[in-house]
C-alpha positions as CSV (number, residue, x, y, z in Angstrom):
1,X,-89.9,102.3,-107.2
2,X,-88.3,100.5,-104.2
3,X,-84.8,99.6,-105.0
4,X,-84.1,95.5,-104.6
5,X,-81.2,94.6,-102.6
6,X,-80.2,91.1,-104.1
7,X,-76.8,90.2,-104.9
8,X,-75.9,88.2,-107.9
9,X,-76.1,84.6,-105.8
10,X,-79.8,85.0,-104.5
11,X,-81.2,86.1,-108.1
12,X,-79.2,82.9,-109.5
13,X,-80.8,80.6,-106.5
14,X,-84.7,82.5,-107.6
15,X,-84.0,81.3,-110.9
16,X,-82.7,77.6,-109.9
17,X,-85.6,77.4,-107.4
18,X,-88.0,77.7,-110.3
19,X,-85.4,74.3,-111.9
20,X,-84.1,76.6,-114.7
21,X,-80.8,77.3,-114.3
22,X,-78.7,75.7,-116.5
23,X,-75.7,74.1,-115.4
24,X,-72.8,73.5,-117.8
25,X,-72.2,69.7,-118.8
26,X,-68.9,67.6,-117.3
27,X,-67.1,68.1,-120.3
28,X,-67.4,71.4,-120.5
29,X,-66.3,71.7,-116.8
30,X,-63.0,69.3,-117.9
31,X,-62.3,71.5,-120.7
32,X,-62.2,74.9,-119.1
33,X,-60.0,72.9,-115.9
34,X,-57.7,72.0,-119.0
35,X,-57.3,75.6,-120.0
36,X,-55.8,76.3,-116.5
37,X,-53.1,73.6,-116.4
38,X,-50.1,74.8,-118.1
39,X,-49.6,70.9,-118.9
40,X,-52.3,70.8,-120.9
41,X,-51.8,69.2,-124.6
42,X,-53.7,68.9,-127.7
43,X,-54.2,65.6,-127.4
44,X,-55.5,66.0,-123.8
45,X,-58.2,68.4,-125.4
46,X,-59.1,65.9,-128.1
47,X,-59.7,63.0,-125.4
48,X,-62.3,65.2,-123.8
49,X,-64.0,66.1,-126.6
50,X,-64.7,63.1,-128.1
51,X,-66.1,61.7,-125.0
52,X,-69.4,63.7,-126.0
53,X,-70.7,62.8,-129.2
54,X,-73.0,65.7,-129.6
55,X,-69.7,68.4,-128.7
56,X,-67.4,65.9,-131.4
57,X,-70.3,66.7,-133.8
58,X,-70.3,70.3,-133.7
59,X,-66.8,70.7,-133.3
60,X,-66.0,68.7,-136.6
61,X,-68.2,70.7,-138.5
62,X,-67.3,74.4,-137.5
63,X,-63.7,73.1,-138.1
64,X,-64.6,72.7,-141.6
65,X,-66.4,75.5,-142.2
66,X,-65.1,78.8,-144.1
67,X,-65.3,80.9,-141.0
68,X,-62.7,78.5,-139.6
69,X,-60.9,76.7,-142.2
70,X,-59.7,78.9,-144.9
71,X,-57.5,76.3,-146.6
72,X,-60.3,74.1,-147.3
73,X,-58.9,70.9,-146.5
74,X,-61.3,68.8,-145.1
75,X,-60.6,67.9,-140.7
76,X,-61.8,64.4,-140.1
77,X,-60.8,64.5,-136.5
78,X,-60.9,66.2,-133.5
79,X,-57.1,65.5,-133.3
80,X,-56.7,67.0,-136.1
81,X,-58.9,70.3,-135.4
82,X,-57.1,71.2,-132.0
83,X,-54.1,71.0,-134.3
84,X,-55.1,73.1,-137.4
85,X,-57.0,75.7,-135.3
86,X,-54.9,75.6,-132.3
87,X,-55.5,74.9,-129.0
88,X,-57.2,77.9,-127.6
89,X,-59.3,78.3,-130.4
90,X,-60.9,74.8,-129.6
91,X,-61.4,75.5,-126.2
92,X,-63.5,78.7,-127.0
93,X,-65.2,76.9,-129.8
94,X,-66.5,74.3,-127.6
95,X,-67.3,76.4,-124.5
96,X,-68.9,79.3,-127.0
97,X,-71.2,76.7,-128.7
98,X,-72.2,75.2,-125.2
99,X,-73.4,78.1,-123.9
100,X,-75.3,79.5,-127.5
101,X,-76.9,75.5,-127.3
102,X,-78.4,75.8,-123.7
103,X,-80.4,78.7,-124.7
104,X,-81.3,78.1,-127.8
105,X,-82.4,74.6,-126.8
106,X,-84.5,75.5,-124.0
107,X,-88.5,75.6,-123.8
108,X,-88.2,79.3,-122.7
109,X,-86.0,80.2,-126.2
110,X,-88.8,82.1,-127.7
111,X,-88.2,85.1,-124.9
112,X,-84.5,85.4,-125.4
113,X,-84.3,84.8,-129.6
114,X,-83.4,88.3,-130.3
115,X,-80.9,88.7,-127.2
116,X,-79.4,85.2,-128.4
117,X,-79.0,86.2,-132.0
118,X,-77.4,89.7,-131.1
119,X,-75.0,88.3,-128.9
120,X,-73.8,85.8,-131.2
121,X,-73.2,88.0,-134.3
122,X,-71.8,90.8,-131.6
123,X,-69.1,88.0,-130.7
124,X,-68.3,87.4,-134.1
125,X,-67.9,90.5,-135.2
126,X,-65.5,91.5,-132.1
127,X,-63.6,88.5,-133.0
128,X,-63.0,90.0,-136.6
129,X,-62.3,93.9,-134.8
130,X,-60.1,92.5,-132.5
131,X,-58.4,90.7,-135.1
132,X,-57.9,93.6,-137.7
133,X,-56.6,95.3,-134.6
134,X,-54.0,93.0,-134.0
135,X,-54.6,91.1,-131.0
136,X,-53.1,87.8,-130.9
137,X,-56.2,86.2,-128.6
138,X,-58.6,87.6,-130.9
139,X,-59.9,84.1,-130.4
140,X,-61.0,84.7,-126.3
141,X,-62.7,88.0,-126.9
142,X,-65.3,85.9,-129.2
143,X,-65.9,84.2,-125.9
144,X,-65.9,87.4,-123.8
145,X,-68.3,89.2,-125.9
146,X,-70.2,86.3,-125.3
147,X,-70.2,86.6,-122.0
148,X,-70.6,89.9,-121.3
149,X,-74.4,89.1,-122.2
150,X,-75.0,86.0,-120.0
151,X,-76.8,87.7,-117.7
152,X,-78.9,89.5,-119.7
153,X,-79.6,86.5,-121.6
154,X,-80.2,84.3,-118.1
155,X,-82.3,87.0,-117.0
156,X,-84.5,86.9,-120.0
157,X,-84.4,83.0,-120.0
158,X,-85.5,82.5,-115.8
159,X,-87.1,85.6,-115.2
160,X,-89.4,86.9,-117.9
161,X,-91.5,89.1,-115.9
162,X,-89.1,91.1,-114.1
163,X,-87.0,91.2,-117.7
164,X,-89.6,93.0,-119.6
165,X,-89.6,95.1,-117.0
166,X,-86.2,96.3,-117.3
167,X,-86.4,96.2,-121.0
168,X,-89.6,98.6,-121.0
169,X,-87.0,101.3,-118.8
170,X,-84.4,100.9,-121.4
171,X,-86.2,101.4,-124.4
172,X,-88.2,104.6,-123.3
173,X,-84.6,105.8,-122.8
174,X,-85.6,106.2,-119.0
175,X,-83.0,104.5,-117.9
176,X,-79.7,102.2,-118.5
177,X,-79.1,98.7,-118.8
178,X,-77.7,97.8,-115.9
179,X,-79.4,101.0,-113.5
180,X,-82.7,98.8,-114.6
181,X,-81.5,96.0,-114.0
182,X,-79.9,97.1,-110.4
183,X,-83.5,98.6,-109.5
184,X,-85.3,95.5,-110.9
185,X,-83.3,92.3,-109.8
186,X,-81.6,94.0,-107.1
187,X,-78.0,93.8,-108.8
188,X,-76.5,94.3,-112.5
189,X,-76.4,92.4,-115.8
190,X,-72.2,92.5,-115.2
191,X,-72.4,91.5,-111.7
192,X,-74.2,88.7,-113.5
193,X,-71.8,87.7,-115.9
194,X,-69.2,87.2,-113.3
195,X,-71.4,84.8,-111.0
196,X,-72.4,82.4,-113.9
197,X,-69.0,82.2,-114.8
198,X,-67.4,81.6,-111.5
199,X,-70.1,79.0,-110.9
200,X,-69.5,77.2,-114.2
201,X,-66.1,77.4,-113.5
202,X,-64.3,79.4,-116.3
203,X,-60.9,80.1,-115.7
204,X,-59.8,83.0,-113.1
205,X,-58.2,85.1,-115.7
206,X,-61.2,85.0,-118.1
207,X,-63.3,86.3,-115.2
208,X,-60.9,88.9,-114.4
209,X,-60.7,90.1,-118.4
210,X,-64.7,89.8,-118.3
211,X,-64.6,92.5,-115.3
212,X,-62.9,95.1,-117.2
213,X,-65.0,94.3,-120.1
214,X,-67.9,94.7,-118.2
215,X,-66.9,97.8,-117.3
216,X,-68.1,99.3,-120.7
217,X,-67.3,101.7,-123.0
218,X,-64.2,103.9,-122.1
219,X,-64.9,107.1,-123.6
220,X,-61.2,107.7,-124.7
221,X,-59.1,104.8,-126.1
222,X,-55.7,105.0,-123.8
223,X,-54.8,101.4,-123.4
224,X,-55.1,98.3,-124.7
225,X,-57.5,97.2,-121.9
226,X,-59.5,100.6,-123.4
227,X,-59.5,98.9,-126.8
228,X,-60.8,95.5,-125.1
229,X,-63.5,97.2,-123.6
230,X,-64.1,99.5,-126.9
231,X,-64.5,96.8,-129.7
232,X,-67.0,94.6,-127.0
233,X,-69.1,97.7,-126.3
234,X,-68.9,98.9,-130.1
235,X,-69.9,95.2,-131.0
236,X,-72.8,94.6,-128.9
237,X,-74.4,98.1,-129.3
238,X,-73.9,97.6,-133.2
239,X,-75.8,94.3,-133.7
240,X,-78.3,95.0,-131.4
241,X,-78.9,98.7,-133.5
242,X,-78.9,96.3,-136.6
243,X,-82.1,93.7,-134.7
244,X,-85.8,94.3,-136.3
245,X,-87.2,93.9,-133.1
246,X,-84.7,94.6,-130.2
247,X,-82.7,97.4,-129.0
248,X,-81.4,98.0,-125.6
249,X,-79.1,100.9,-125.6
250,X,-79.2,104.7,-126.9
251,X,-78.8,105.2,-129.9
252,X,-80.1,102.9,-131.6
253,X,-79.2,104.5,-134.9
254,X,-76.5,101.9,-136.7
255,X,-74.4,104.9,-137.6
256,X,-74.6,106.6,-134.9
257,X,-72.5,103.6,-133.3
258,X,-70.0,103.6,-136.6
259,X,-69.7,106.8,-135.8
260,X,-69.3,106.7,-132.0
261,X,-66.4,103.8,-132.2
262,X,-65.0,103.3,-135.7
263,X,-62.9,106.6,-135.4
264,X,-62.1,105.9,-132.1
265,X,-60.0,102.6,-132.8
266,X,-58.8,103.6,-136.3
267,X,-61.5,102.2,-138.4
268,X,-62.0,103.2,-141.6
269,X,-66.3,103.8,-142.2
270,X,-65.5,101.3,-145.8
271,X,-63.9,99.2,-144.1
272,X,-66.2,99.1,-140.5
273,X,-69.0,98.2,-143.3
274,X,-67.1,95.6,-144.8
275,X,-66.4,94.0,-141.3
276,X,-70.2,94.3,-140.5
277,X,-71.1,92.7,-143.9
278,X,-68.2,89.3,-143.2
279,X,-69.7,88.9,-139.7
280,X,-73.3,88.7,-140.4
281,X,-72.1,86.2,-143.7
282,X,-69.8,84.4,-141.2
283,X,-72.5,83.9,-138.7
284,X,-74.9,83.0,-140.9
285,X,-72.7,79.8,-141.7
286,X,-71.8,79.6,-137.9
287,X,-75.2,78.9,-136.8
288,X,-76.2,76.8,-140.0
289,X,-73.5,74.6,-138.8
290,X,-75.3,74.6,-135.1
291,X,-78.1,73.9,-136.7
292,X,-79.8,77.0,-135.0
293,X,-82.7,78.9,-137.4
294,X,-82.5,82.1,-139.1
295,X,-83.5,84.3,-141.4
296,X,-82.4,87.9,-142.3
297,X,-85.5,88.9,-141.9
298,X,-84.4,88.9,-137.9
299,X,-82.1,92.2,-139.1
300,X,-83.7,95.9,-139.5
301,X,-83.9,98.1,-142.6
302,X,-80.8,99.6,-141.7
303,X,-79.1,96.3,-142.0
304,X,-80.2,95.8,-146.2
305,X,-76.8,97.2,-147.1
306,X,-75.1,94.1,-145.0
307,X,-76.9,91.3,-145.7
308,X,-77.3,92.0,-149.6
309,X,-77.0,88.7,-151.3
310,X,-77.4,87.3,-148.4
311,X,-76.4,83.2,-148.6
312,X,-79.1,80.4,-148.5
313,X,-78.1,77.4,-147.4
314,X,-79.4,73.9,-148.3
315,X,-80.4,71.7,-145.6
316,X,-78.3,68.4,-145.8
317,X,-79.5,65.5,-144.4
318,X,-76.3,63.5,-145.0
319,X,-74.4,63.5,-142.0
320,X,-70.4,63.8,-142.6
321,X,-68.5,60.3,-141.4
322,X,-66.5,62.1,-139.0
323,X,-69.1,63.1,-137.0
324,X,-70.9,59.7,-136.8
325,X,-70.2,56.4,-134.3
326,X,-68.6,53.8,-136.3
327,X,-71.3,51.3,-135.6
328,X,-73.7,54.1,-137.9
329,X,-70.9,53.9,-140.3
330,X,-71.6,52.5,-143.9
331,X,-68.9,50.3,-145.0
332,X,-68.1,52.8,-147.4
333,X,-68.1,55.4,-144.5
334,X,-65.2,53.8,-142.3
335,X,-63.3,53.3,-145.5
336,X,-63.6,57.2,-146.5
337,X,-63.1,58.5,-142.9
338,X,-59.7,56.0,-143.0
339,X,-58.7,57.7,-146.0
340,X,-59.4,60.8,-144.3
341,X,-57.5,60.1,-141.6
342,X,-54.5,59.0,-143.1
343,X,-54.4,62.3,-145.0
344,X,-55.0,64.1,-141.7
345,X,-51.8,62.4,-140.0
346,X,-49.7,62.5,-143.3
347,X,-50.3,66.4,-143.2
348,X,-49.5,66.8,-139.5
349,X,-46.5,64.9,-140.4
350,X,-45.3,67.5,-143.1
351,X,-46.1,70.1,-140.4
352,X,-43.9,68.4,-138.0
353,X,-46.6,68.4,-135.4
354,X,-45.9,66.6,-132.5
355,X,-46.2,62.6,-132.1
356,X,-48.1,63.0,-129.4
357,X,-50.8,64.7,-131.3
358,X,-50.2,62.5,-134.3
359,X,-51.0,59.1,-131.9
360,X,-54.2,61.3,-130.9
361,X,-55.2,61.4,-134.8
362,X,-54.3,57.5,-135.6
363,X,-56.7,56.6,-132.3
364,X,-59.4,58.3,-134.0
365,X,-59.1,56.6,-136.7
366,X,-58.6,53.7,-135.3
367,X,-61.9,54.0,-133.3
368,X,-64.2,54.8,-136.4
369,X,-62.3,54.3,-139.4
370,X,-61.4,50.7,-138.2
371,X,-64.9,50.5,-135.7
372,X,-63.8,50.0,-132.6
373,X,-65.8,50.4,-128.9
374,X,-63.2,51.8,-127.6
375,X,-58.7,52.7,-127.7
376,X,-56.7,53.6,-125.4
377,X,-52.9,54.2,-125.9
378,X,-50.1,52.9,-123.7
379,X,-46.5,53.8,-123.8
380,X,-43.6,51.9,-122.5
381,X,-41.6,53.0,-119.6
382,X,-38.5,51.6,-119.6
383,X,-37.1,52.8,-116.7
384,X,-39.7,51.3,-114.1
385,X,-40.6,48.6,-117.0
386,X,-43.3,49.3,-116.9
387,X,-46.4,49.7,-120.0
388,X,-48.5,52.5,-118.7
389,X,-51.9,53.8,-120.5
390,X,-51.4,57.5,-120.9
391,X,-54.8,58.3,-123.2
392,X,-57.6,57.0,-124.4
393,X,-61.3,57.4,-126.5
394,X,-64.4,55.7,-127.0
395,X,-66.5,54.0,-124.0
396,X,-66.2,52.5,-121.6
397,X,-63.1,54.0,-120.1
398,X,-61.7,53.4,-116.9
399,X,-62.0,56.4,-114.7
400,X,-58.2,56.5,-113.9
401,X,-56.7,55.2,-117.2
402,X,-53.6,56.0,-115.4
403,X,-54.1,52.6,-113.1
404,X,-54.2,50.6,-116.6
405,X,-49.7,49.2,-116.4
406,X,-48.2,45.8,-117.3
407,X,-45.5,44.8,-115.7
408,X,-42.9,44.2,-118.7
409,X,-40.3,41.0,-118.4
410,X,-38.1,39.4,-120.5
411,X,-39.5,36.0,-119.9
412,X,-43.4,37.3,-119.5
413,X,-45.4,35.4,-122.3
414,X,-48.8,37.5,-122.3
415,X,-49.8,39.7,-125.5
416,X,-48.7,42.6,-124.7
417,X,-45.3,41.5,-123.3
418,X,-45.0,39.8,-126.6
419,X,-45.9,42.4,-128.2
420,X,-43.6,44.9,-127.0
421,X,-40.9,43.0,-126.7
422,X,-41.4,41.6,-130.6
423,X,-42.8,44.4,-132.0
424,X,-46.0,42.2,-133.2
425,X,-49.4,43.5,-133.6
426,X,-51.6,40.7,-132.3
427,X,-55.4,40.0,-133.5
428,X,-57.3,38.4,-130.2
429,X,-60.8,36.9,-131.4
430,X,-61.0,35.6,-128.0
431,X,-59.8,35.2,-125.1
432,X,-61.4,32.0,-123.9
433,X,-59.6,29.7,-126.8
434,X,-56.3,28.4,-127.1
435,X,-54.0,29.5,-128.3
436,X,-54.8,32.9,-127.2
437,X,-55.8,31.6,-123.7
438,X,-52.2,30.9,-122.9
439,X,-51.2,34.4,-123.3
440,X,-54.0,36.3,-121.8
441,X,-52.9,38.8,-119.2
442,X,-55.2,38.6,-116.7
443,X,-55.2,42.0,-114.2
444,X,-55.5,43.8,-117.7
445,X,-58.4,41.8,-118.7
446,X,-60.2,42.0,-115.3
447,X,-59.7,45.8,-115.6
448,X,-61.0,45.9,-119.6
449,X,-63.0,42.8,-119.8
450,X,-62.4,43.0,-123.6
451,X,-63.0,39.3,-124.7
452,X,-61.8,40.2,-128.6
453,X,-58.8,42.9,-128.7
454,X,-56.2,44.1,-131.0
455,X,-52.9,45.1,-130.3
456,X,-50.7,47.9,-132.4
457,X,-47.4,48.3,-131.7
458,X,-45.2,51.3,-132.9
459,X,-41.7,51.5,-132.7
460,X,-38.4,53.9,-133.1
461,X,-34.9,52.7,-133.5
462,X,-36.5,49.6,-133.5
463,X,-37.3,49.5,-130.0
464,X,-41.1,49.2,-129.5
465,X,-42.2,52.8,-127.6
466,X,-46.1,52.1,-127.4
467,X,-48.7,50.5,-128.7
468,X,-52.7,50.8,-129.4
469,X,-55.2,48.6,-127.7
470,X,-58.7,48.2,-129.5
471,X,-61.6,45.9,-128.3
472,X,-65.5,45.9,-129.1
473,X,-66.3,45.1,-126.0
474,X,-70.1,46.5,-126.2
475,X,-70.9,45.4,-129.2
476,X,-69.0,42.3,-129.2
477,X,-68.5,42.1,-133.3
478,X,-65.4,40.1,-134.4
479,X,-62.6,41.6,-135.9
480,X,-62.3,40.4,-139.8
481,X,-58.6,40.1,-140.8
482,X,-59.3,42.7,-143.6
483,X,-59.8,45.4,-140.7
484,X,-57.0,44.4,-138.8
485,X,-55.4,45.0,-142.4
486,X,-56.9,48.6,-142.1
487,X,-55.4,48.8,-138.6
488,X,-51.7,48.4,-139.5
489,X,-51.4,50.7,-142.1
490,X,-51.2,53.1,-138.8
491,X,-48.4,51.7,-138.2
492,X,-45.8,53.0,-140.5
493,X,-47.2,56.7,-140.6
494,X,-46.7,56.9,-136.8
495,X,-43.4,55.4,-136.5
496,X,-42.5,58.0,-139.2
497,X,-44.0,61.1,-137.5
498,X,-41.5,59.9,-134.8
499,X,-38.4,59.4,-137.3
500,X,-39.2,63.1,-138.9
501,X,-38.8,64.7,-135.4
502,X,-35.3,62.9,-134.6
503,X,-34.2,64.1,-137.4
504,X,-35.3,67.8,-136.8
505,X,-37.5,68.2,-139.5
């Protein structure tokens, strides 16, 4: 057979000719930018998140599942997550699910199942390996293992044909995964993985760790790097030996691959078995949360000793508060998810998290547990006096919420002069009556157009240092004064968050 001479790029543009290549949503594309900038906060990585409902969603509810939240107590926000789980963890978690979704989702699905399934338990399961091995971004190779698969699986999802093709050569043990794949398409599944992830935009250092990873297998463990490689090869080959219906490498025999890799990276056979058995019972919760369908009827014979007792889960057609709008909020709803809240921001209080996350917490409950459009968060400036919008959630936002300042002045009489200068929330049910005409600042309002706002200030030393705007400004719903009740009981918790750090503890 004539050998192709395509390189990653042209195979990518045959598939995107055909309109199906999949290209990664704008919040996904903010999120990885965040992981570059050394800058980058928490809170930061909250704000993006919650500007897409269906990420927020899945997010909250793999944050309070068992494969991510041992202690059991329950996250109502996203604040709150990126705190518990950590930074990087949220990150992965977000771009991991993205990527599993857009396959999964797609009318071509049915031609990649297996693949999909493979590579998701194989990621779990080399999170748990590299875990047990000691490596402290256990968290990233989840996302690498994922990875090293995306061009298999984009191959299978744009280019059927030619796939079968290349799977036919592997499984008659005629030839290897990527030498198919290099005679088929022209180029490799690794060469691949690098293009899609260079033009989704992951971060240069991922790429780089994904090229030695792709490099396979090492034969003898040296290095680190060799250990890498090892539990991502050992992974993949394992689940896939594990599939009912697929296998793409040689052997296919599940012990075979034990046998191959456990010794090699110190793994006791017990032990290996009971890593297998928590990944499979691990992913099986995983994708119940993504709300992705399977059965363990997808895993071989040689799989019965794994998935013994294997959990059934109920569907639940309750959503959780915390991962629904506040305008689809019972009344009951907003009050639970407050409650929620407030526990949320007393515990990151005791942890002596920082106030900046802490403010990220209180605006999500603000938005929902309240019910608010949208909040955005400004802190005072004192040196240029000036109040300047540093982060905010719901929509609409401003694209540069940076360009939201007030000008601060002794003898200004506008809200939020007042209210920084006297420490006094204000309840605005509209701008366009007196007495509340008077004070109206009007560059802010032709920026916000908010007709009907609140205004929270916090303080330290009592000297106000910020303060939370709130407005319904789509749905255009009055503030009663018993939610503006709800709204400064915020207050104190985040002016004590800020008292607990000058102190030191």
């Amino acid at each position: 057979m004539p050998q192709n001479n395509r390189t990653p790029s042209k195979v990518l543009e045959k598939i995107k000719d055909i309109g199906d290549l999949p290209v990664m949503t704008a919040t996904i594309r903010q999120i990885t930018h965040l992981e570059k900038q050394e800058t980058s906060s928490a809170a930061d990585l909250a704000q993006v998140i919650l500007k897409d409902l269906a990420l927020t969603t899945r997010v909250l509810k793999l944050a309070n599942s068992v494969y991510y939240n041992w202690s059991q107590k329950e996250i109502t926000t996203v604040s709150r997550a990126v705190v518990v789980l950590g930074f990087e963890t949220v990150i992965n978690l977000s771009v991991g699910v993205s990527v599993l979704d857009y396959f999964y989702r797609s009318p071509r699905s049915k031609h990649l199942r297996a693949h999909l399934f493979v590579t998701m338990f194989a990621a779990i399961f080399s999170r748990i390996l590299a875990e047990r091995l000691g490596f402290k971004n256990f968290e990233e190779v989840f996302i690498l293992t994922l990875l090293n698969n995306v061009g298999l699986l984009m191959t299978a999802y744009g280019l059927p044909e030619e796939f079968e093709q290349i799977r036919q050569m592997v499984i008659t043990g005629e030839k290897g995964k990527n030498t198919a794949a290099k005679e088929i398409l022209g180029t490799t599944f690794s060469d691949l993985n690098i293009e899609l992830t260079r033009f989704w935009g992951f971060p240069p250092t991922l790429i780089s760790e994904l090229e030695l990873v792709n490099l396979g297998s090492p034969g003898i463990i040296v290095t680190k790097d060799d250990i890498l490689r090892s539990i991502v090869a050992c992974a993949t080959e394992l689940f896939y030996s594990l599939h009912a219906r697929e296998a793409f490498w040689v052997p296919r025999d599940t012990k075979q691959v034990m046998k191959r890799y456990f010794p090699a990276l110190e793994i006791p056979e017990d032990q290996g078995k009971a890593l297998i058995r928590r990944a499979i019972h691990e992913g099986k919760e995983f994708l119940d949360v993504l709300q992705m369908e399977f059965s363990p009827k997808e895993f071989n014979t040689l799989a019965e000793e794994f998935v013994a007792e294997f959990p059934v889960s109920e569907e639940k057609a309750i959503e959780t508060p915390g991962t629904l709008p506040w305008w689809k909020m019972s009344q009951q709803q907003r009050a639970q998810f407050m409650k929620n809240t407030m526990a949320d921001i007393d515990n990151s209080i005791q942890e002596n998290v920082s106030p900046n996350d802490v403010l990220m917490i209180a605006m999500e409950g603000i938005l929902k547990g309240v019910g608010f459009d949208r909040v955005i968060l400004f802190l005072v400036d004192r040196k240029q006096k000036k109040l300047r919008a540093k982060a905010g959630i719901g929509d609409p936002l401003p694209d540069d919420i940076a360009s939201l300042t007030v000008d601060i002045h002794d003898n200004a009489n506008d809200h939020f002069n007042i209210s920084v200068r006297e420490i006094r929330p204000f309840l605005v049910p509209s701008v366009k009556r007196p007495p509340d005409r008077a004070l109206v600042n009007w560059d802010l309002f032709n920026q916000l157009k908010g007709t009907s706002f609140c205004l929270l200030p916090f303080s330290f030393m009592r000297k106000t240092i910020g303060l939370f705007y709130a407005d319904r400004v789509r749905s255009n719903k009055p503030v009663s004064d018993s939610e503006f009740k709800s709204l400064l009981q915020f207050k104190a918790l985040i002016e004590a968050a800020f008292q607990l750090r000058a102190k030191g503890k």
